[in-house]
N, C-alpha and C positions, 0 to 999 in steps of 0.2 A: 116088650118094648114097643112103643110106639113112634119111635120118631129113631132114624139107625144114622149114627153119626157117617158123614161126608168125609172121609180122612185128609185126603188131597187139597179138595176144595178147604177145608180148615186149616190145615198146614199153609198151607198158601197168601191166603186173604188174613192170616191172623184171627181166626175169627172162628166161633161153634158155630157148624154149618150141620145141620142136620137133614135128613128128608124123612117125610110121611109113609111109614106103611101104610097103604090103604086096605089092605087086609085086617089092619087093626082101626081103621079110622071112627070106628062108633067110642071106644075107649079115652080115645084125645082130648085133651083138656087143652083148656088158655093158659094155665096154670104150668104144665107139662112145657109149652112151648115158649112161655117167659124164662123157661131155663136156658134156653140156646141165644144165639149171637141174632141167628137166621134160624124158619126153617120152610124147606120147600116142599113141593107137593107137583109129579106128574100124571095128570088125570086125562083119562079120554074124554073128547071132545064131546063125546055124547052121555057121559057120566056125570048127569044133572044133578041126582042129589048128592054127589060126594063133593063137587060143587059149591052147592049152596051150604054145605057143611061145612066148606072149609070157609066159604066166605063169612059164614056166622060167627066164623074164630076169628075173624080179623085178616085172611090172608088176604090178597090183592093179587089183581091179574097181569102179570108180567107178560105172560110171549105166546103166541099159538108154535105149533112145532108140526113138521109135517114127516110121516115117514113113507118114503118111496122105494120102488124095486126094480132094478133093470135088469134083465135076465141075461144072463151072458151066452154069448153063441158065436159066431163070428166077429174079428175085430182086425185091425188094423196096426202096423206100429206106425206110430206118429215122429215126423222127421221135429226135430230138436229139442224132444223130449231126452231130459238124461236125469240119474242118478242124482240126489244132493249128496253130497261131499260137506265133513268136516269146516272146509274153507269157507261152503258157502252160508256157514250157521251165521253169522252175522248179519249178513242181507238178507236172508229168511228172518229172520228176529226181527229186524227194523221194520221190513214190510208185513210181516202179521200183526205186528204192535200198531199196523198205522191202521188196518182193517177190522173190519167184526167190529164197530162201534154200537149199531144197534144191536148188538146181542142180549142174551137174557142177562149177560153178566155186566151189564150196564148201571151208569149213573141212573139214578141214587142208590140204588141196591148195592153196590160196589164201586171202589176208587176207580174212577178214569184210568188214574199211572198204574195202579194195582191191574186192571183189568189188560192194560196192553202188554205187561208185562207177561203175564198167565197168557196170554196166543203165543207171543214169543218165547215164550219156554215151551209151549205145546209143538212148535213147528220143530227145535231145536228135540225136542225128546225124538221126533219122526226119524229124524234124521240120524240120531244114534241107535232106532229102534227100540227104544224103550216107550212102550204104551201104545201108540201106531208103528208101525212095523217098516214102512218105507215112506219116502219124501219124494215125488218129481217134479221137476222143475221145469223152467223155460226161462231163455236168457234172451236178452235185448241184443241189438247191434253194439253197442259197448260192450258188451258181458255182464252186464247188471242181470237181477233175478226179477222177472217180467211176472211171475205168476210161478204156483206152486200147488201141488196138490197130494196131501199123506196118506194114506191108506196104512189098512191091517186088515188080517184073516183070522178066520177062526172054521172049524169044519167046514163046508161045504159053501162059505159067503165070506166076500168081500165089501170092506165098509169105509165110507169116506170119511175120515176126520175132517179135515176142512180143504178149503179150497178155494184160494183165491186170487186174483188180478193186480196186481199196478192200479191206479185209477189213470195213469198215465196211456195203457196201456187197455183199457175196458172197451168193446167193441170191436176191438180187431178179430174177433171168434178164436181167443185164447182161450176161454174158458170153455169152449167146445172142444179144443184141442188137448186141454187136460183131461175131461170127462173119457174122449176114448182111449187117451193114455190109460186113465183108469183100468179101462174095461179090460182093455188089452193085457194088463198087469193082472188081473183077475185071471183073466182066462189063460195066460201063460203058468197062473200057478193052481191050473185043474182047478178052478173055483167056477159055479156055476150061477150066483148072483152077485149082483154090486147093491149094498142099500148105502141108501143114503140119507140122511136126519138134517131138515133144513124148518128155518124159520116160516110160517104162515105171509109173514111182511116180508119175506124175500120172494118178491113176483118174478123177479127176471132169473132168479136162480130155478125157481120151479117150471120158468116155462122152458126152459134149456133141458132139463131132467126129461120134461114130459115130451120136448122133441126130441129125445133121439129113447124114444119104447120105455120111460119110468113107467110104473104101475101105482097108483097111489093107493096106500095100505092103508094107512089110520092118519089122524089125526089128533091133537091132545092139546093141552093148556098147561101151562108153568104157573103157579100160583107162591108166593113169599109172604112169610110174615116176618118181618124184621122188628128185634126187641129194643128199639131205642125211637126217638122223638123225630129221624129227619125224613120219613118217609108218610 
């Protein structure tokens, strides 16, 4: 098989979602990927001709992606960080559904309302610990949810699912005060890095990462071929 069906991402979007093996990418047909709804492709930024391989098929450049590493060591708790709660799955829904609009899962490739719905069920799964493992939050002077940020573990590293602000609330250095929430959370549970997977076009989120000790690892490109006329 060259193309390993997405289950989630298709369940979700109504839609055959598949991604590229690039281990099999000399085998791949146009032909093979006029079977799917979508299919995607994650290739290293420096991996020219799988590249031009895939553009030769028709795929199209959607998002550069950047992956980073903070080495956990000392850390701090952060005052009014807490725990998400059941209660607070509604306000985490509304406010992930209103963020991540430039994401890869953006218009035209994907519905707008489909697309806000998918954060909002992403933030809502943190918080029940299904898929990311923990949700923390930050609350406003009313009690509203100010920002958020989910996390999960796996051996020896911690990884950020997302992580986002209010736009009400963007500049107040919330989203630095989630990052060492992060760390902290990390290193509370014997975990020795934090990575973290963020957009190429998110400048201010990369330069937040790289101030406080990111390492930047790779690099890579999202590429789609979508099997209908609107793209």
């Amino acid at each position: 098989m060259t193309i390993d069906l997405l289950a989630w991402e298709s369940a979700f979007f109504s839609q055959r979602v598949g991604k590229v093996d690039l281990t099999q990418l000399d085998r791949l047909s146009v032909e093979e990927c006029a079977e799917w709804d979508m299919v995607q492709a994650k290739v290293s930024s420096t991996d020219y001709q799988s590249l031009d391989t895939l553009t030769g098929k028709g795929f199209a450049l959607v998002e550069g992606e950047a992956e980073l590493v903070i080495p956990i060591t000392e850390t701090t708790r952060q005052p009014g960080i807490r725990i998400a709660r059941p209660v607070h799955i509604d306000a985490l829904r509304h406010l992930a559904g209103s963020l991540f609009t430039g994401s890869r899962f953006r218009v035209p490739w994907f519905d707008h309302s489909l697309t806000q719905q998918f954060y909002a069920q992403w933030i809502e799964n943190a918080v029940q610990g299904t898929f990311d493992d923990q949700c923390l939050l930050t609350l406003d002077e009313q009690g509203g949810v100010s920002g958020f940020v989910s996390l999960r573990h796996s051996a020896h590293i911690a990884r950020i699912g997302l992580l986002g602000v209010a736009t009400t609330h963007q500049g107040a250095g919330l989203g630095q005060q989630l990052l060492l929430a992060a760390t902290d959370w990390a290193r509370s549970k014997g975990l020795s890095a934090l990575h973290i997977t963020t957009q190429l076009s998110n400048v201010s989120a990369m330069r937040l990462y790289l101030r406080h000790g990111a390492r930047l690892t790779s690099t890579s490109y999202w590429l789609y071929r979508k099997n209908d006329d609107s793209v």
